[in-house]
C-alpha positions in Angstrom: 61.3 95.4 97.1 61.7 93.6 100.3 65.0 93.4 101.6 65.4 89.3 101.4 64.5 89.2 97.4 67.1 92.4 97.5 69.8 90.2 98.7 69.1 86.8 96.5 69.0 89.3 93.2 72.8 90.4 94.7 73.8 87.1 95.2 72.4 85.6 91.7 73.8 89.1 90.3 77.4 87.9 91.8 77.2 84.9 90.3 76.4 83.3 94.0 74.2 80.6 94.6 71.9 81.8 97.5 72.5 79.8 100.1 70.9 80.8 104.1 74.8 81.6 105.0 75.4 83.7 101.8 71.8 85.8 102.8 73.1 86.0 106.4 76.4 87.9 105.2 74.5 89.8 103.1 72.2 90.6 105.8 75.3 91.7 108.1 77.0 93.5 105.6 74.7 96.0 103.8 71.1 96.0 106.0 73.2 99.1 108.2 72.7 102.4 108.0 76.1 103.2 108.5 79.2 102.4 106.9 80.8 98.8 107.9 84.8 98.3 108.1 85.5 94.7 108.5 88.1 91.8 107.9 87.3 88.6 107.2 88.1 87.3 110.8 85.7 89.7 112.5 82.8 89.3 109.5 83.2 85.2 110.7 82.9 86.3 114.4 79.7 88.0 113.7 78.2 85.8 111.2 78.5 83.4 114.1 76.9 85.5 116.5 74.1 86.6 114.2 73.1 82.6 113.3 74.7 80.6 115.5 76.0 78.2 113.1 80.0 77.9 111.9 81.0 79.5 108.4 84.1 78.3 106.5 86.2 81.4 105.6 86.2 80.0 101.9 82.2 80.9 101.7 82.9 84.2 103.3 86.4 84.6 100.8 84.5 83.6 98.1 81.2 85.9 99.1 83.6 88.9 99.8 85.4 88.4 96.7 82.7 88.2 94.4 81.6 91.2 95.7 84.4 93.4 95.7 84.2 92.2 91.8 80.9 93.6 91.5 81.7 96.8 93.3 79.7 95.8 96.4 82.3 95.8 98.5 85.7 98.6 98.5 88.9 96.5 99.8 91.3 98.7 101.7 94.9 96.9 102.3 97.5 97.9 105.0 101.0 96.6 105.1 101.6 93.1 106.0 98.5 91.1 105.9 96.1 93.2 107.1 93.1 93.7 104.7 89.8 95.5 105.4 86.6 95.8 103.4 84.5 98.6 103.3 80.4 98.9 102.4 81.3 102.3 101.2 82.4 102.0 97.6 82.4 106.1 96.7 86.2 107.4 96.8 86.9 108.3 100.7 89.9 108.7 103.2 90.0 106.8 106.5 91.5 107.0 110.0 93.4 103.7 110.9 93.8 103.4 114.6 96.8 101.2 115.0 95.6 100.7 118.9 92.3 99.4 118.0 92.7 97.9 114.6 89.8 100.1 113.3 89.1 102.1 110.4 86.9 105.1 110.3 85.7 107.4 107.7 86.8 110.9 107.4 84.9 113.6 105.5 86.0 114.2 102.0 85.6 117.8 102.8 88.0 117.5 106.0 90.9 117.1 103.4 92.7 119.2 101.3 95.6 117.9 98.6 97.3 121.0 98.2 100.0 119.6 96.0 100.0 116.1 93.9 103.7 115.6 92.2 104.1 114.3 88.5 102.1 111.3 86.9 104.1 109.3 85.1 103.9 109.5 81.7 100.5 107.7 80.0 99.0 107.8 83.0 96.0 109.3 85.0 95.1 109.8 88.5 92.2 107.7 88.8 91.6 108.3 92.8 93.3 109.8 95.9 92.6 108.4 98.8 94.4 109.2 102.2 94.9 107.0 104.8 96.0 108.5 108.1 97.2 106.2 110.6 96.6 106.8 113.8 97.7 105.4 117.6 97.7 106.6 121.3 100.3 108.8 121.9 102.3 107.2 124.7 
């Protein structure tokens, strides 16, 4: 299946409306070979690049959104208001370099959870995901 018909079954799938912008971030968002770590303020930076046109941050909200709904998409919050989304949605840990503002993957084989202490009472662990943060050391 060609990559375009790909992306409009996505977007119908989502319960989006196809539009050229909405292919475009689909385009920049999962025609990568490698993983993508974004925010919505650099995924409007290159969506701008890519087809020189202006995107409201509501179409790329709402895209993003639906998405992360669907499972597309993996959102990865940090304190304050800092929110990244991920193209990888398998259970993963991550780098955060504070300097750069950047996530990168790490290895699930490069960690080891030695200890986990008690789960409350009628619950489960559903995922662990480590988060290392990161920053140059002077």
């Amino acid at each position: 299946m060609d990559q375009l018909k790909f992306h409009k079954e996505r977007l119908r799938a989502s319960g989006l409306r196809p539009t050229n912008q909405r292919l475009v971030i689909c385009k920049v968002l999962f025609d990568r070979k490698e993983t993508f770590h974004f925010t919505i303020e650099k995924l409007k930076k290159i969506i701008e690049k890519v087809s020189k046109r202006k995107i409201s941050v509501a179409t790329l909200y709402n895209t993003v959104n639906a998405f992360k709904k669907k499972e597309y998409l993996k959102e990865i919050s940090l304190k304050g208001n800092k929110t990244f989304f991920d193209t990888n949605t398998k259970h993963h840990h991550h780098f955060y370099d504070e300097d750069m503002s950047q996530l990168v993957d790490i290895d699930d084989k490069n960690i080891s959870i030695n200890y986990l202490t008690k789960i409350p009472s009628g619950k489960k662990v559903k995922s662990v995901e480590v988060l290392v943060k990161i920053a140059n050391n002077n």
